[in-house]
N, C-alpha and C positions, 0 to 999 in steps of 0.2 A: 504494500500500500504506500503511496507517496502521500504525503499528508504535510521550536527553537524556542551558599542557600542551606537553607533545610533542605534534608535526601525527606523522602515520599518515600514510604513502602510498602508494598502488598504482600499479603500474606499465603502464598503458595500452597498450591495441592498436592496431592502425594506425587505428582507428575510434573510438577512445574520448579525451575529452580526461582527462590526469590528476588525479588530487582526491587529494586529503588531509582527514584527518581532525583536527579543530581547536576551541580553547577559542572560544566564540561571543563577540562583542563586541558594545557596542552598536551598532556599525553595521551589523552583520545583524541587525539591529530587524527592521525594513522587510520583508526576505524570510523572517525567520522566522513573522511574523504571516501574512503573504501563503501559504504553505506552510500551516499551522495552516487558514486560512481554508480552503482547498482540499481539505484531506485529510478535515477534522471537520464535520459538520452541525450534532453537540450537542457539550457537553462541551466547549467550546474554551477553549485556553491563552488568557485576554485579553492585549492588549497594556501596558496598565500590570505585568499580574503578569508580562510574559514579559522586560520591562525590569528590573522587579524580581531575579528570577530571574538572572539574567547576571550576573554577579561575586559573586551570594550566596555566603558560605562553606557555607549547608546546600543547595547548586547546582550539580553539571558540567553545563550547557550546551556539549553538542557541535554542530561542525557539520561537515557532507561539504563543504567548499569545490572546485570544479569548475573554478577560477581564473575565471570569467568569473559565474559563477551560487550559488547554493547550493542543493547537492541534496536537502539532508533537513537533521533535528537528531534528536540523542536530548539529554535531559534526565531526569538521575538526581535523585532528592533524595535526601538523609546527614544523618546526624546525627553533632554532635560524638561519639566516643567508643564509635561505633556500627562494626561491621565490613560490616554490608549497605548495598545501596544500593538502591535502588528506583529502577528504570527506570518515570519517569513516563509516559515520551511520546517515541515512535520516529515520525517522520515522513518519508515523503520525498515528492519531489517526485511528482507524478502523471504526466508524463512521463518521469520514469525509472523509476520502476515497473516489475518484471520486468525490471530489468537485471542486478544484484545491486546493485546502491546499497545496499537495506538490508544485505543479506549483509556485504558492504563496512563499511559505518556501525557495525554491531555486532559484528565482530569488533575493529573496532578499538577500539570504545568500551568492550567488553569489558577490553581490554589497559590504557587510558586508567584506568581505575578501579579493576582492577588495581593497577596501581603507584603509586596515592593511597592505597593500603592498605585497601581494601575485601575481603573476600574471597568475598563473597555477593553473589548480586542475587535479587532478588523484582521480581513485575509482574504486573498484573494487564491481558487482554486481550480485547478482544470477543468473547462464544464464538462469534459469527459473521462472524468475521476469521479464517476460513480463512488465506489467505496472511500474516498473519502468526503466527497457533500453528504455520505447518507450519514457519516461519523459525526458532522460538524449539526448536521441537521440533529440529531438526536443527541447531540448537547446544549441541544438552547438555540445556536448561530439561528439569526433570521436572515434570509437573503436579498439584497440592499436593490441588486442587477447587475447585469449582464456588462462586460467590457470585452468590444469583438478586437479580435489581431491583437490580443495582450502579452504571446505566449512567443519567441522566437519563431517559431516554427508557423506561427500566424493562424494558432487557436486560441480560443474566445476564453475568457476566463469568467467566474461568477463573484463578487464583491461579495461579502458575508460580516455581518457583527453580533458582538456578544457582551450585554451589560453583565460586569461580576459584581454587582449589590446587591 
């Protein structure tokens, strides 16, 4: 699924290992590009800007940590002074895909930006990313509309927001 602190944790089945939800460092360089590389054909995070990105103060760089792996990241950008944030880029791993991992990833990423005093998000999503507008849509996201040739590749994207009050 294509889909950015206190760690978030969920509490695991007899099948699942547990993960937390966590500020990214540069040592998830490496599997954040790897990730990126897999989920996106166009449009990708580069690796110098995803370096860059990781401790920017206009940057929360999350990630689903799985203790052994990393399952996704979302990465919001902010602005000082600003109470929205904009979910740039929701990724997860392509074999977790249909687990909830994103489910997972964004409720708590949600929470994470939340209490950095955010009270909005906006994002913008592939109108043909089914799985994830149905994700956004069943956490609240209302859809704003349509922006046609938003995407390199010259597909349309769908505008979406979400009050956290």
């Amino acid at each position: 699924m294509q889909l950015r602190a206190p760690s978030w944790s969920s509490a695991p089945s007899s099948t699942e290992v547990q993960s937390r939800v966590r500020d990214a460092t540069p040592a998830d360089l490496d599997a954040l590009v790897a990730i990126e590389e897999r989920c996106f054909s166009t449009d990708r995070i580069s690796r110098r800007s995803m370096r860059r990105l990781i401790g920017s103060s206009s940057a929360i760089v999350l990630v689903l940590d799985e203790g052994d792996a990393i399952g996704g990241y979302a990465l919001f950008l902010t602005r000082a002074g600003s109470e929205g944030a904009r979910l740039y880029s929701l990724a997860i791993e392509p074999s977790r895909s249909g687990k909830g991992a994103g489910a997972s990833l964004l409720e708590a990423a949600e929470e994470i930006v939340r209490r950095r005093g955010h009270a909005r998000i906006h994002l913008e999503v592939r109108e043909d990313n089914t799985p994830a507008i149905m994700l956004y849509r069943r956490f609240g996201y209302e859809e704003l509309h349509r922006i046609a040739h938003y995407y390199a590749d010259g597909k349309a994207a769908l505008k979406f927001a979400k009050s956290l009050r």
